[in-house]
TIRO-2110 file (N, C-alpha, C; in Angstrom, 1 decimal):
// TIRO-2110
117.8, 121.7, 127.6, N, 1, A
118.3, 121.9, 128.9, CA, 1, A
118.4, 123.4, 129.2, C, 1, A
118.7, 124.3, 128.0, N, 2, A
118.1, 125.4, 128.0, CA, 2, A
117.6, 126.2, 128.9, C, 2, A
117.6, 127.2, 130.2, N, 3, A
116.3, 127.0, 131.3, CA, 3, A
116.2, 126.4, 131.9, C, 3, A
116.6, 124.9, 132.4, N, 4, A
116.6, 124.4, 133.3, CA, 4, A
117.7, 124.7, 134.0, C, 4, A
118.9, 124.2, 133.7, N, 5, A
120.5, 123.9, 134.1, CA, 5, A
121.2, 125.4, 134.3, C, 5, A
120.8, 125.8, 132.7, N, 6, A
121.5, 127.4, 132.5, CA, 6, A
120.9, 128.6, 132.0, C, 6, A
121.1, 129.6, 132.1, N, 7, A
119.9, 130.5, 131.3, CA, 7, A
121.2, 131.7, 129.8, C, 7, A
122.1, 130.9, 129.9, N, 8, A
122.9, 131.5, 128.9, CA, 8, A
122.5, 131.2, 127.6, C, 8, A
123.0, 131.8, 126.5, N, 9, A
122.8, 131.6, 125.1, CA, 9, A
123.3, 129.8, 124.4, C, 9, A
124.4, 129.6, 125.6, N, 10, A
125.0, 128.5, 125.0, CA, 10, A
125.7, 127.8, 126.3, C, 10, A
125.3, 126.4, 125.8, N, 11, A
125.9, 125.4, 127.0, CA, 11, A
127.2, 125.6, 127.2, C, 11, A
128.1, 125.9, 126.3, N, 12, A
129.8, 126.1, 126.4, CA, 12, A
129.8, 127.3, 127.9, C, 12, A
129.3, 128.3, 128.4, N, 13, A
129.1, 129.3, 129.1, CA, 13, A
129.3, 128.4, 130.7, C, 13, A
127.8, 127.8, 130.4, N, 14, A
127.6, 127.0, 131.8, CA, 14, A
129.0, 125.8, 131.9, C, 14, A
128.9, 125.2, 130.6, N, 15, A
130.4, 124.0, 130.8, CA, 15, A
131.4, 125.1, 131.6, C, 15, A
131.9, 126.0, 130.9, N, 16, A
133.3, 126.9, 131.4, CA, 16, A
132.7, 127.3, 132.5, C, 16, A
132.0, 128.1, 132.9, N, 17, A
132.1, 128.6, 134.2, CA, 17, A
131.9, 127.9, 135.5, C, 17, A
130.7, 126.7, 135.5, N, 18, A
130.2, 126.2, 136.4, CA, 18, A
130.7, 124.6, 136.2, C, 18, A
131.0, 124.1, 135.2, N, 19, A
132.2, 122.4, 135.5, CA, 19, A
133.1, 123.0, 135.6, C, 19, A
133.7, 123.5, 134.3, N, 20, A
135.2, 123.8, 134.9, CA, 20, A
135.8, 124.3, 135.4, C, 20, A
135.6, 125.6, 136.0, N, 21, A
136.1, 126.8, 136.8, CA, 21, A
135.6, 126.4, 138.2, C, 21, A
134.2, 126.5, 138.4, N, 22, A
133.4, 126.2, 139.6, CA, 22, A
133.9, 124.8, 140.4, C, 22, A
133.9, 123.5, 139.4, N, 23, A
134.4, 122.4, 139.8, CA, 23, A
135.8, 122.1, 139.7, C, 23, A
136.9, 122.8, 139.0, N, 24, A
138.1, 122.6, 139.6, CA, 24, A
138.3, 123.6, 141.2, C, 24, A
137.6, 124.9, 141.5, N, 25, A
137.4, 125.0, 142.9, CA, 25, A
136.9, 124.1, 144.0, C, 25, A
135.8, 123.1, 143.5, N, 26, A
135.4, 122.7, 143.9, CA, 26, A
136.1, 121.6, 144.4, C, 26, A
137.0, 121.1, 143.5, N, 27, A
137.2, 119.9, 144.2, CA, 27, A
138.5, 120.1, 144.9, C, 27, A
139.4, 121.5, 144.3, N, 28, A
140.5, 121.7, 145.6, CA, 28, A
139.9, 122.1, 146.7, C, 28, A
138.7, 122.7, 147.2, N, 29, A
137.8, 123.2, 148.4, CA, 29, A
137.8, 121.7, 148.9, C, 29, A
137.3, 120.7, 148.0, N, 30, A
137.2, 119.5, 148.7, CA, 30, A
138.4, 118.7, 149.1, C, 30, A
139.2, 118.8, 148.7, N, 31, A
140.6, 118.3, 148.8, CA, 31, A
141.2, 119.0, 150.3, C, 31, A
141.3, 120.4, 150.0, N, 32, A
141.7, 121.3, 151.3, CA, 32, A
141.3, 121.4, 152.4, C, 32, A
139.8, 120.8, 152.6, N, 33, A
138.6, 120.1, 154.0, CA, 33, A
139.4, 118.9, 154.5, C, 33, A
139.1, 118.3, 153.4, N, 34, A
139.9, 117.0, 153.8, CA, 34, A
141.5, 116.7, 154.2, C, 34, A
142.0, 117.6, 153.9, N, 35, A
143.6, 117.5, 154.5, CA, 35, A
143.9, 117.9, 155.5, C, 35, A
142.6, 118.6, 155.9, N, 36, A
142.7, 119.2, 157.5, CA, 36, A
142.2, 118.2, 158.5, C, 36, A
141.3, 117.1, 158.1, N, 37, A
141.1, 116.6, 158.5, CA, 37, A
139.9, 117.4, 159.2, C, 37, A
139.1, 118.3, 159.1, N, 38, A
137.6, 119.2, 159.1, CA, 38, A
136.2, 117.8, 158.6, C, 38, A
135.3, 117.8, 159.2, N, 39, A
134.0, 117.0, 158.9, CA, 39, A
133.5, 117.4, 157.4, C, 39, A
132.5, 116.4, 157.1, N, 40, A
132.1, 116.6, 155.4, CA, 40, A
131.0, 117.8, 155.7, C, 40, A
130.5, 118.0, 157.1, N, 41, A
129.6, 119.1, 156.9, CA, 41, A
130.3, 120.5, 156.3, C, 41, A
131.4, 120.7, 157.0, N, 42, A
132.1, 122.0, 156.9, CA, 42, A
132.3, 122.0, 155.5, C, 42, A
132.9, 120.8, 154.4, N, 43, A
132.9, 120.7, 153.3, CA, 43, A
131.9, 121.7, 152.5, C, 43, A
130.6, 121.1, 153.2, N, 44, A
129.5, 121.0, 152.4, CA, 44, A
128.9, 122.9, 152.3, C, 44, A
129.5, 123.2, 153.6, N, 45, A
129.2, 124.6, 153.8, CA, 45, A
129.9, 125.8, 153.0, C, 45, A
131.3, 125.3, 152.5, N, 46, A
132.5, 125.8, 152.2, CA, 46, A
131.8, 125.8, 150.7, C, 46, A
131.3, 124.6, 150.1, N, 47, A
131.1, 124.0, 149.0, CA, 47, A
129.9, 125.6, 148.1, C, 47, A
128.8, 125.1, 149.5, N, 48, A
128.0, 126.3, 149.1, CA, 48, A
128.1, 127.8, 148.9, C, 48, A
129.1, 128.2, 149.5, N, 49, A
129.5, 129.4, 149.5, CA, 49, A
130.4, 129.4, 148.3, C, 49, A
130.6, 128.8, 147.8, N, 50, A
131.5, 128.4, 146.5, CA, 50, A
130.2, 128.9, 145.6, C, 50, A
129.4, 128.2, 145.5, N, 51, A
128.3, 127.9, 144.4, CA, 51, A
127.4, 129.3, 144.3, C, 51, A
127.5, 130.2, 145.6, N, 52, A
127.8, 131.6, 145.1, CA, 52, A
128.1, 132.4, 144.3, C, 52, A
129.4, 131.6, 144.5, N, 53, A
130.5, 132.8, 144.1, CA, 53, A
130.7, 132.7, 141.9, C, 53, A
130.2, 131.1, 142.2, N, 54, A
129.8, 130.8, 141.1, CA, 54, A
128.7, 131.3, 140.3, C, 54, A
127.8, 131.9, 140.7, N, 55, A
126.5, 132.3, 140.2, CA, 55, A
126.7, 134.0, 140.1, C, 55, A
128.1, 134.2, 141.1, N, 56, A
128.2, 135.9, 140.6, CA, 56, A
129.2, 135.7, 139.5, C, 56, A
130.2, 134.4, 139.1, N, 57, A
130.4, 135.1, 137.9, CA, 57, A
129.8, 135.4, 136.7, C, 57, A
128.6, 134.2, 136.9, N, 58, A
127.5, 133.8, 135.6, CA, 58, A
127.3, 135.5, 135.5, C, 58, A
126.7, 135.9, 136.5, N, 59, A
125.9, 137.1, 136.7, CA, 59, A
127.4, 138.5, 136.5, C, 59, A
127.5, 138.5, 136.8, N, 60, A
129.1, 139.4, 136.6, CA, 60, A
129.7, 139.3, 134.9, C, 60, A
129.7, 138.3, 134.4, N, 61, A
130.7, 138.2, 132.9, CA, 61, A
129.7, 138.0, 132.0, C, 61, A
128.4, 137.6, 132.0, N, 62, A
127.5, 136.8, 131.3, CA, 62, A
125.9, 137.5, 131.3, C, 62, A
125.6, 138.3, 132.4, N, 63, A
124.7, 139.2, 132.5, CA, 63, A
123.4, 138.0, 132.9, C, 63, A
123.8, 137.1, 133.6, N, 64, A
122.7, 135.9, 133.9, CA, 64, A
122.5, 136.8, 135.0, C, 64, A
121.3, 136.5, 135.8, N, 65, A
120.8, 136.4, 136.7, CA, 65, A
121.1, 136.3, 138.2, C, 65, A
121.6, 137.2, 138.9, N, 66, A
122.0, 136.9, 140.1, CA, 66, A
121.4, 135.9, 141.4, C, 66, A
120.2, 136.1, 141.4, N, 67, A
119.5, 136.2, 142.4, CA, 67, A
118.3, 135.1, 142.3, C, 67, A
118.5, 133.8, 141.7, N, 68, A
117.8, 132.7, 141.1, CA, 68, A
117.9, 131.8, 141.7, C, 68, A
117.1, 131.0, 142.5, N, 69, A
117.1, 129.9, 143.1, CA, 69, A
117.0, 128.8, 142.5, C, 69, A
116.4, 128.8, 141.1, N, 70, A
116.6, 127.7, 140.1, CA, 70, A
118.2, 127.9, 140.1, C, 70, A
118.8, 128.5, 139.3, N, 71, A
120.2, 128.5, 138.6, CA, 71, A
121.1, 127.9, 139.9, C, 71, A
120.8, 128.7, 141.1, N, 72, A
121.7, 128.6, 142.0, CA, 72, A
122.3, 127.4, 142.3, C, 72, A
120.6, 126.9, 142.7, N, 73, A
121.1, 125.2, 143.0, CA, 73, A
121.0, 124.2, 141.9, C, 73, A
121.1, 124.8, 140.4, N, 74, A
122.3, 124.1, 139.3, CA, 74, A
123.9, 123.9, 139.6, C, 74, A
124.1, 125.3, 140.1, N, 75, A
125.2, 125.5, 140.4, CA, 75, A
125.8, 124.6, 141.3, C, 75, A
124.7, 124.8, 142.1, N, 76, A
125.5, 124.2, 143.9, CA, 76, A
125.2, 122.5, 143.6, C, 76, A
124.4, 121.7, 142.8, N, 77, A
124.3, 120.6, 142.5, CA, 77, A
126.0, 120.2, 141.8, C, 77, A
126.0, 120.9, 140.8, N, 78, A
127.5, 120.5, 139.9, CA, 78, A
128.6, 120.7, 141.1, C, 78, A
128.8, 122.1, 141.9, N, 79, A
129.9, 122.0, 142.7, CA, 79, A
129.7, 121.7, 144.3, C, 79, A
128.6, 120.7, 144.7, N, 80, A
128.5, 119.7, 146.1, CA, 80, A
129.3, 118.6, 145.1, C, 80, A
128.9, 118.0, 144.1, N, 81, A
128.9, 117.0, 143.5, CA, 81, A
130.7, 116.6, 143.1, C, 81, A
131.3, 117.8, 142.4, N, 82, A
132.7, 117.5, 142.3, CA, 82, A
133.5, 117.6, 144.1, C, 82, A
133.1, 118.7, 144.3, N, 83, A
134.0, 119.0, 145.7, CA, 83, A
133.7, 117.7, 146.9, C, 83, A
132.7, 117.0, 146.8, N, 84, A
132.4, 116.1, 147.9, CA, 84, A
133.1, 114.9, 147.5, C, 84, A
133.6, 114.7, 145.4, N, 85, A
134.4, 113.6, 145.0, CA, 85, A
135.7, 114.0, 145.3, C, 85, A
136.1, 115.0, 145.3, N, 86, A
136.9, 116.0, 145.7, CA, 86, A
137.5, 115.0, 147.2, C, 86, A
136.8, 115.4, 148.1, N, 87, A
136.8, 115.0, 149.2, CA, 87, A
137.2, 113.8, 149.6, C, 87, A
136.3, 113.0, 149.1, N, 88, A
136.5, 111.6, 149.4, CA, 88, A
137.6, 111.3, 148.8, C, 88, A
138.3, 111.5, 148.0, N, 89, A
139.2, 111.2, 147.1, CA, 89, A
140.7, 111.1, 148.1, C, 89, A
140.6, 112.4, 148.7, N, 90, A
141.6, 112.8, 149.4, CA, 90, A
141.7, 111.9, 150.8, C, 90, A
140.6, 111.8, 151.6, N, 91, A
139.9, 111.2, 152.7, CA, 91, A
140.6, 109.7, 152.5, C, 91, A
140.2, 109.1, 151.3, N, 92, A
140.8, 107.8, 151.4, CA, 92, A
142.2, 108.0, 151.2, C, 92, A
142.9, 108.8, 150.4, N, 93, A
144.3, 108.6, 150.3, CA, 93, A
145.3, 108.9, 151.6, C, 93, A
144.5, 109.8, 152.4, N, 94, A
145.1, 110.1, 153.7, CA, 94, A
144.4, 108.9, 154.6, C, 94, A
143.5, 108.2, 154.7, N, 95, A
143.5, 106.9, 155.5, CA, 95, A
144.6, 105.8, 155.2, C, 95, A
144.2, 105.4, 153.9, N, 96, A
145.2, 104.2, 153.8, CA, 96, A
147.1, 104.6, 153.6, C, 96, A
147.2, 106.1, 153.6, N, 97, A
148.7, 106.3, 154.0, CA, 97, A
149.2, 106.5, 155.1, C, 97, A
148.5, 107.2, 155.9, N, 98, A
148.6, 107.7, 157.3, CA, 98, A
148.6, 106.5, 158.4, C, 98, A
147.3, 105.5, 157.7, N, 99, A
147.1, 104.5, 158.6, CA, 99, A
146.7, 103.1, 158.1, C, 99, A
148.2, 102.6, 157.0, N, 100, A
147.9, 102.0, 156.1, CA, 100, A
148.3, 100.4, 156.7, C, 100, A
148.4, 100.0, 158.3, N, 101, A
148.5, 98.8, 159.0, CA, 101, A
147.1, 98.3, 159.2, C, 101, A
146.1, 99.5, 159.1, N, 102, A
144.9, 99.4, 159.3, CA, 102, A
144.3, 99.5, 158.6, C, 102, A
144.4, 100.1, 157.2, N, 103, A
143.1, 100.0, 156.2, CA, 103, A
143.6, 99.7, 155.0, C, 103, A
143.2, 99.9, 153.9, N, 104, A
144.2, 98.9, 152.7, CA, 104, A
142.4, 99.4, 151.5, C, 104, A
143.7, 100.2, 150.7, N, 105, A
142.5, 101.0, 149.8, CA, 105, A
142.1, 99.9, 148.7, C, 105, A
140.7, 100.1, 148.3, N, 106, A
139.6, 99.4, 147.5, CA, 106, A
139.2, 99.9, 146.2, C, 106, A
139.7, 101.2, 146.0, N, 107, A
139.3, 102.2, 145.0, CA, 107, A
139.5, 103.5, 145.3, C, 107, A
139.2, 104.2, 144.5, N, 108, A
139.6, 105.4, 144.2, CA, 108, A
138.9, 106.2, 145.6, C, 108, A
138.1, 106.1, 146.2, N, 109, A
136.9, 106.7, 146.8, CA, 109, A
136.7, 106.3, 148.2, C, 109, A
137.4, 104.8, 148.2, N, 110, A
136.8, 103.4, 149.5, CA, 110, A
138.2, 103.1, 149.9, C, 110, A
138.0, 102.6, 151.1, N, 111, A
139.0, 102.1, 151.5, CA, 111, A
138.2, 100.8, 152.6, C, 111, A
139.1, 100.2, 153.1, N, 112, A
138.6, 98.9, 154.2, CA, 112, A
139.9, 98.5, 155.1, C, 112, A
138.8, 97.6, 156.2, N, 113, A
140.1, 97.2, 157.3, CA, 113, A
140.5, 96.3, 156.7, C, 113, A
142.7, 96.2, 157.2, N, 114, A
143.1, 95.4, 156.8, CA, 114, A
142.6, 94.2, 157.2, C, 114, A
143.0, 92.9, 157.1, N, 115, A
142.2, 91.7, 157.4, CA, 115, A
143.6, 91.3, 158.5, C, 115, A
143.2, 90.7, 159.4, N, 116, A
144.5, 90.6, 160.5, CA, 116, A
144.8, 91.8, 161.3, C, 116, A
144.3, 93.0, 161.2, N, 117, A
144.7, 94.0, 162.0, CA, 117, A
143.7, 94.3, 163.6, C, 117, A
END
């Protein structure tokens, strides 16, 4: 995976910077869209400018590559992907609380109308 995903010496690099660091931003960016009640677009825009900021630390601490449209959209793949679970996550738990005469949660992710409402 080498070259494809990451261009560091070692996957532990890309794990720490871009799942963990990148995607715990990511999924409070997604959490914090969603509690405003803001569209998944703005999410998604917020998300990318994340995935930035993510490729300047690669490039800042790690001496990777700033300016790579391969790596980038490594990056922005891992943090659309948490931040939009991120998202939804929050999206359902503010539906079925906010407006829980009318929807009645399914999962972590889903929610549905109540039956009778």
């Amino acid at each position: 995976m080498q070259g494809i995903l990451y261009e560091e010496s070692s996957i532990w690099l890309f794990l720490l910077v871009t799942c963990i660091m990148g995607g715990w931003a990511a999924w409070t960016t997604g959490r914090a869209t969603a509690l405003v009640w803001a569209p998944v677009w703005q999410c998604v825009i917020y998300l990318l400018i994340l995935a930035a900021g993510v490729r300047f630390i690669h490039f800042a601490l790690f001496q990777g590559t700033l300016l790579s449209l391969q790596y980038y959209l490594a990056d922005a793949l891992v943090v659309l992907i948490i931040g939009l679970l991120g998202y939804r996550y929050k999206r359902a738990s503010q539906m079925t609380t906010q407006y829980r005469w009318l929807y009645q949660r399914t999962g972590p992710l889903t929610w549905r109308d109540r039956q009778g409402a």
